[in-house]
C-alpha positions as CSV (number, residue, x, y, z in Angstrom):
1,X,96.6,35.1,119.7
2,X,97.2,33.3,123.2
3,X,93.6,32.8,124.6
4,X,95.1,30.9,127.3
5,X,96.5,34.3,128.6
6,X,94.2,36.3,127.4
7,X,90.6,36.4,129.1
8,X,88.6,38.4,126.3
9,X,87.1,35.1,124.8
10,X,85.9,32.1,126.7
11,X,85.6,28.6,125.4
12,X,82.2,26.7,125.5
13,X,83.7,22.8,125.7
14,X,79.8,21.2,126.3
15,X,79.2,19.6,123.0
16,X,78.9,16.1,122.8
17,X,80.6,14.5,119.7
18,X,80.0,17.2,117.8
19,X,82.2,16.7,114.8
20,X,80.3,12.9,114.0
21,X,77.1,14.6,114.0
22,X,77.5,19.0,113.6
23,X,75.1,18.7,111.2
24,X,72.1,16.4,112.4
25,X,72.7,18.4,115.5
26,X,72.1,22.1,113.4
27,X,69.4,20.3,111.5
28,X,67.1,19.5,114.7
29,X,67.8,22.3,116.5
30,X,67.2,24.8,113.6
31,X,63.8,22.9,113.7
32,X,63.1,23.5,117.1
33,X,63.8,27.2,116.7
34,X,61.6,27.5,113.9
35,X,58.8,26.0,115.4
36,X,59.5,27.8,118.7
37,X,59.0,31.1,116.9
38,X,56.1,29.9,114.6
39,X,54.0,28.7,117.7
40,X,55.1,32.0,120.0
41,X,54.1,34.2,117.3
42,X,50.3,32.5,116.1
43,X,49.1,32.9,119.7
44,X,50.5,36.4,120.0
45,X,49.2,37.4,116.6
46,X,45.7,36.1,117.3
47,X,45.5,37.5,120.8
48,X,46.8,40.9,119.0
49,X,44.4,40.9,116.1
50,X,41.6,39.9,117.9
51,X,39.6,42.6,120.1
52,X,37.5,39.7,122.1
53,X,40.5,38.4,123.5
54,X,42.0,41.9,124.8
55,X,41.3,40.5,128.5
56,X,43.6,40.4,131.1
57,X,44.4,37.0,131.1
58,X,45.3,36.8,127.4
59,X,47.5,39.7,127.6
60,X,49.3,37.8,130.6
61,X,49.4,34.5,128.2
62,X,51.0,37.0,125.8
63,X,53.6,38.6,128.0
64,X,54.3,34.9,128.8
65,X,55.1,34.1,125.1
66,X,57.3,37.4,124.6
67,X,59.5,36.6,127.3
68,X,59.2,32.1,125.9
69,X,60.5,34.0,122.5
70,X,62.9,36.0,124.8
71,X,64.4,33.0,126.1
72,X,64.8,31.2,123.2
73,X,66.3,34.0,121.0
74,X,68.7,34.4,124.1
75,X,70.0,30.8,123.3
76,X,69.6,29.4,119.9
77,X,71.1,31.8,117.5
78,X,74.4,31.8,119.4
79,X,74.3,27.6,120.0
80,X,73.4,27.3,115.9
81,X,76.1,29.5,115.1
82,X,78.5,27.6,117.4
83,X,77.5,23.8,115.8
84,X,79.1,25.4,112.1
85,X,82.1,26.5,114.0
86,X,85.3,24.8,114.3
87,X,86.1,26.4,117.9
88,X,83.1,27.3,119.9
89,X,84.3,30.1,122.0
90,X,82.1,33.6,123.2
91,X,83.7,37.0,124.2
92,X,83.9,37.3,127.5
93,X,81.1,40.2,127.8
94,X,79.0,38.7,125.2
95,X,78.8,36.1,127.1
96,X,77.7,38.0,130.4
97,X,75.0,39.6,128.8
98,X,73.7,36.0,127.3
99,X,74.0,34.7,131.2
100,X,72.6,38.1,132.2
101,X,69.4,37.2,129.9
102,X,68.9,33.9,130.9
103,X,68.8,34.2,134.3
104,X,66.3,37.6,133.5
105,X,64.1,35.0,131.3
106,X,64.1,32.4,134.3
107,X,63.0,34.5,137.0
108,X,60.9,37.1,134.8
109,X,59.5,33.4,133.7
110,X,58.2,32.8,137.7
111,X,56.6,36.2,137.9
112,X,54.9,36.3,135.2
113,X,53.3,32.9,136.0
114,X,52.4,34.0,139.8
115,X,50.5,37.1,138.2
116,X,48.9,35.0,136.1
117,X,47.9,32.9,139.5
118,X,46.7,35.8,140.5
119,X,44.2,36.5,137.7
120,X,43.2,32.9,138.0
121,X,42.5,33.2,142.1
122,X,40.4,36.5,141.6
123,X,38.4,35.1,138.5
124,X,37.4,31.8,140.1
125,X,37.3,32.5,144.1
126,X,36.4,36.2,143.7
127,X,34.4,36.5,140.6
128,X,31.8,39.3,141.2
129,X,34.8,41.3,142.0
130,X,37.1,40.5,139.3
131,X,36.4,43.6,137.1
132,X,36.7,46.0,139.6
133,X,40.2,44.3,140.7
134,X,41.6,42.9,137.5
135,X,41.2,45.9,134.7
136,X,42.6,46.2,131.7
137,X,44.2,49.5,132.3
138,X,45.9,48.3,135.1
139,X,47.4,45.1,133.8
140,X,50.2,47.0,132.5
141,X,51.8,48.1,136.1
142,X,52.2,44.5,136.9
143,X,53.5,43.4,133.6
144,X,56.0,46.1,134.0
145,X,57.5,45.0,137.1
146,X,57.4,41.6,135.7
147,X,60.0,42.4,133.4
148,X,62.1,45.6,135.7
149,X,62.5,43.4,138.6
150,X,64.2,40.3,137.3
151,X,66.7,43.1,135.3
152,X,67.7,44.8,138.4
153,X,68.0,41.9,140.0
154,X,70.3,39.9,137.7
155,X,71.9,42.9,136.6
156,X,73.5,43.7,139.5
157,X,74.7,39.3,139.5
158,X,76.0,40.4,136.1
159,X,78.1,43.3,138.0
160,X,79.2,41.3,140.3
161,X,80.7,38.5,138.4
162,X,82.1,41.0,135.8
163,X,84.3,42.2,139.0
164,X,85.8,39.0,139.3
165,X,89.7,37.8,137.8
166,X,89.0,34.4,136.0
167,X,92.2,32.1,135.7
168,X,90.3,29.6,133.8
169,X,88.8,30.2,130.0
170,X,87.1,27.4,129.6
171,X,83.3,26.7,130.4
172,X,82.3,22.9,130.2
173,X,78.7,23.8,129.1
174,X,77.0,24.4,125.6
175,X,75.9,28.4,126.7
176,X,76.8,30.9,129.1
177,X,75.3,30.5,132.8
178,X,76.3,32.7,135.7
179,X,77.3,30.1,138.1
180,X,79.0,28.9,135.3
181,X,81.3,31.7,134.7
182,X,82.1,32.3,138.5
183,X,83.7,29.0,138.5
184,X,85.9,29.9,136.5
185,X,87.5,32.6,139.0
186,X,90.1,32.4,141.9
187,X,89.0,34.7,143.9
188,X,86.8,35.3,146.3
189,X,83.2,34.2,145.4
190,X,81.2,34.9,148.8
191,X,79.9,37.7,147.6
192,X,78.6,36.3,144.3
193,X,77.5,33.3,146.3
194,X,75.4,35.3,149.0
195,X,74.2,38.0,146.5
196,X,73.2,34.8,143.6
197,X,71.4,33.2,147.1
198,X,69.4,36.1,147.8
199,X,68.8,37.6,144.5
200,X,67.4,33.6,144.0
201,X,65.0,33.6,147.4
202,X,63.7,37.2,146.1
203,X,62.9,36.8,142.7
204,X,61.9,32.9,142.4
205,X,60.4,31.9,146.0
206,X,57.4,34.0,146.8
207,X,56.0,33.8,143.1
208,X,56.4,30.0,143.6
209,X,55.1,30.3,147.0
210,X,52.1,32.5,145.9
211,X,51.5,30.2,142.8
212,X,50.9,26.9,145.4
213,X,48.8,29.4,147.6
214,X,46.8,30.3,144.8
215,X,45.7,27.4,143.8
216,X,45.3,25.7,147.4
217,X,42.8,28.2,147.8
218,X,41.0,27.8,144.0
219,X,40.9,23.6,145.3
220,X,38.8,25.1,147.8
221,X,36.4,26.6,146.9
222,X,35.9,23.9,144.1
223,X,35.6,21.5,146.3
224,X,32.7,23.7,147.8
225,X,30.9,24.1,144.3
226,X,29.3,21.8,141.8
227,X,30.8,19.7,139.3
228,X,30.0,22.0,136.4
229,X,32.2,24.6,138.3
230,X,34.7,22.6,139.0
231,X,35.0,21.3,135.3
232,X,35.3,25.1,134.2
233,X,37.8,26.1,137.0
234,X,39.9,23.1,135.7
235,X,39.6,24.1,132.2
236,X,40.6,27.7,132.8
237,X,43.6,26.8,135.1
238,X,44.7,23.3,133.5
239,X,47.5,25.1,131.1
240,X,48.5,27.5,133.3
241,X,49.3,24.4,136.2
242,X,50.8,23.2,133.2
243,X,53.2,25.3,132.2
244,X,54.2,26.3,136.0
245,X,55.3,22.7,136.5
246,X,56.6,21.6,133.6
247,X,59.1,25.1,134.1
248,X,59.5,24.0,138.0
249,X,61.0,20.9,137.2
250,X,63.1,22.0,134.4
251,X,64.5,24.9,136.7
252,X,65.0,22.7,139.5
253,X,67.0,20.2,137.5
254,X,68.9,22.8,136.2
255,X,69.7,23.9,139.8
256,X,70.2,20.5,141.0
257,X,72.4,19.9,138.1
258,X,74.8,22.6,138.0
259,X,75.8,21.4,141.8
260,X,76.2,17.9,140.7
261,X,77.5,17.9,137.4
262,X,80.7,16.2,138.3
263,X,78.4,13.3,139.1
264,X,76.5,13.1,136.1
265,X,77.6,11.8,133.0
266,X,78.3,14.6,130.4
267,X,76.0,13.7,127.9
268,X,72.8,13.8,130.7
269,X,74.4,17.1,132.1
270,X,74.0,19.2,128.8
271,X,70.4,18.1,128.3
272,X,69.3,18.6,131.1
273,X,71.3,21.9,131.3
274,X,69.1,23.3,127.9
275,X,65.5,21.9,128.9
276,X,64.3,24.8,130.3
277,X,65.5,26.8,127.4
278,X,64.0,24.7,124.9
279,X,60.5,22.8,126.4
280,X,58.6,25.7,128.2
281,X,59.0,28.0,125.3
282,X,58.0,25.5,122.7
283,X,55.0,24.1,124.2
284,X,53.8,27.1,126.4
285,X,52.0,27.9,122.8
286,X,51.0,24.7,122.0
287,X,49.3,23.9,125.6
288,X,47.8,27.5,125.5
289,X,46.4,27.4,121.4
290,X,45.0,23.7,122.2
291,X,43.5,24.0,126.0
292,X,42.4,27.5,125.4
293,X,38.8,27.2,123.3
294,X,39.2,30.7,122.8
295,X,42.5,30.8,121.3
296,X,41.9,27.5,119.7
297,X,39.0,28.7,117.7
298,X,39.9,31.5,116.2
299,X,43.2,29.6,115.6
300,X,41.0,27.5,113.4
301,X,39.2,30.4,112.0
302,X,42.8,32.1,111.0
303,X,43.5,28.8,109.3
304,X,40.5,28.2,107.3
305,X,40.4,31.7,106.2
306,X,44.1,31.1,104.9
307,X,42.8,28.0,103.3
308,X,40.2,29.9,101.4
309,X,42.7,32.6,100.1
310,X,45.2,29.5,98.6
311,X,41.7,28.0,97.4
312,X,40.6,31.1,95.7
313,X,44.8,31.8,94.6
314,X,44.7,28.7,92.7
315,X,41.8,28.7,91.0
């Protein structure tokens, strides 16, 4: 078959010496993957299993982890499976749908994390009201639009780039991204361009903007209380200011990067180009399971009690 004439698979060219070190490469990421989806899934399970913890702001921490296991199922199956191969190349709609995902998990990512603002602001500057505002049955709506939104949204960038007539096959990066892909065309990109620029302003800035106005006002009224407040404001808050900067900066050197990567040596380019897909949804758990005293402890009760049953097992 002629790929170079024929558009139904693209090439993924991003991988750094990959034939010296296929394996080592597999081998760490494989690692990664499985810890990714061991950490996601404790948290979730003891959130789920537990009825004390069926509060609003655990079942935001676990919408969080669904869409960190989201993310990462989006990338490391296909990235594994490309390390064994000799050629690394996608079809051409597979590998919409994995840039389609990705940017859903990224800005589904900011939303989720400006709700969870919200549940912070109500609970710490509005607390006699929190139960009336915050319910459990109403959690869901949110949530829901949380997840609608960014598909709409990125859907319709997924339309619009499918429209386009590529005369290039080959993408210099290790997955598919949408800006990516619309490089590859030699057409006209405005619309992309204006479409990708608004659906960007509409799904990532007010949740960021809302996030820093959130906690601007939380500051506040700390700075209003005592120092035993503040300590438990800072407690409650630290992993979920956490989390939202780690993902900033990782977004925003991914954005950053994909308009300088000519400048940047290749090696620094694909890093940085997979942090976001690989940091926020392996330590979202961790930060969440060890700053959490709720989550923590009955982590430690889950644990013991397995300890017991291998105790009892083996004698």
């Amino acid at each position: 078959m002629d790929f170079s004439t024929n558009f139904t698979y693209l090439f993924l060219e991003g991988q750094v010496e990959l034939e010296k070190y296929r394996y080592i490469y597999f081998t760490i990421t494989l690692i990664f993957y499985i810890l990714t989806i061991c950490f996601n899934a404790l948290v979730i399970y003891v959130i789920y299993t537990d009825k004390h913890l069926h509060e609003p702001m655990y079942i935001f921490i676990t919408a969080l982890l669904w869409n960190s296991l989201f993310g990462a199922t989006t990338f490391y199956p296909k990235f594994l499976t490309d390390l064994l191969s000799e050629v690394q190349m996608v079809f051409y709609k597979s590998c919409l749908s994995q840039a389609f995902c990705i940017n859903t998990y990224i800005t589904a990512e900011f939303i989720i994390l400006s709700a969870m603002a919200y549940d912070r602001y109500v609970s710490i500057c509005k607390p006699l009201q929190y139960s009336t505002i915050v319910k459990l049955s109403t959690v869901w709506k949110p949530l829901f639009f949380c997840f609608i939104l960014p598909a709409c949204g990125n859907g319709i960038v997924a339309i619009l780039t499918y429209r386009l007539r590529l005369c290039k096959y080959k993408l210099d990066r290790i997955y598919c991204n949408n800006y990516a892909i619309v490089k590859l065309s030699c057409g006209d990109i405005s619309v992309n361009n204006i479409y990708g620029a608004f659906n960007f302003i509409l799904l990532v800035f007010p949740p960021v903007i809302f996030i820093i106005f959130s906690y601007i006002r939380i500051l506040a009224v700390c700075l209003r209380n005592s120092k035993d407040f503040r300590r438990k404001a800072l407690q409650t808050c630290f992993p979920h200011l956490l989390i939202f900067t780690i993902f900033l900066i990782n977004a925003c050197f991914d954005v950053i990067n994909a308009r300088l990567e000519s400048h940047i040596p290749h090696i620094v380019s694909m890093v940085i180009s997979v942090e976001y897909l690989i940091i926020p949804p392996l330590f979202n758990p961790i930060i969440y399971g060890l700053k959490m005293q709720e989550i923590l402890k009955r982590i430690k009760m889950l644990i013991f009690q397995l300890w017991k049953k291998v105790s009892f097992v083996r004698t």
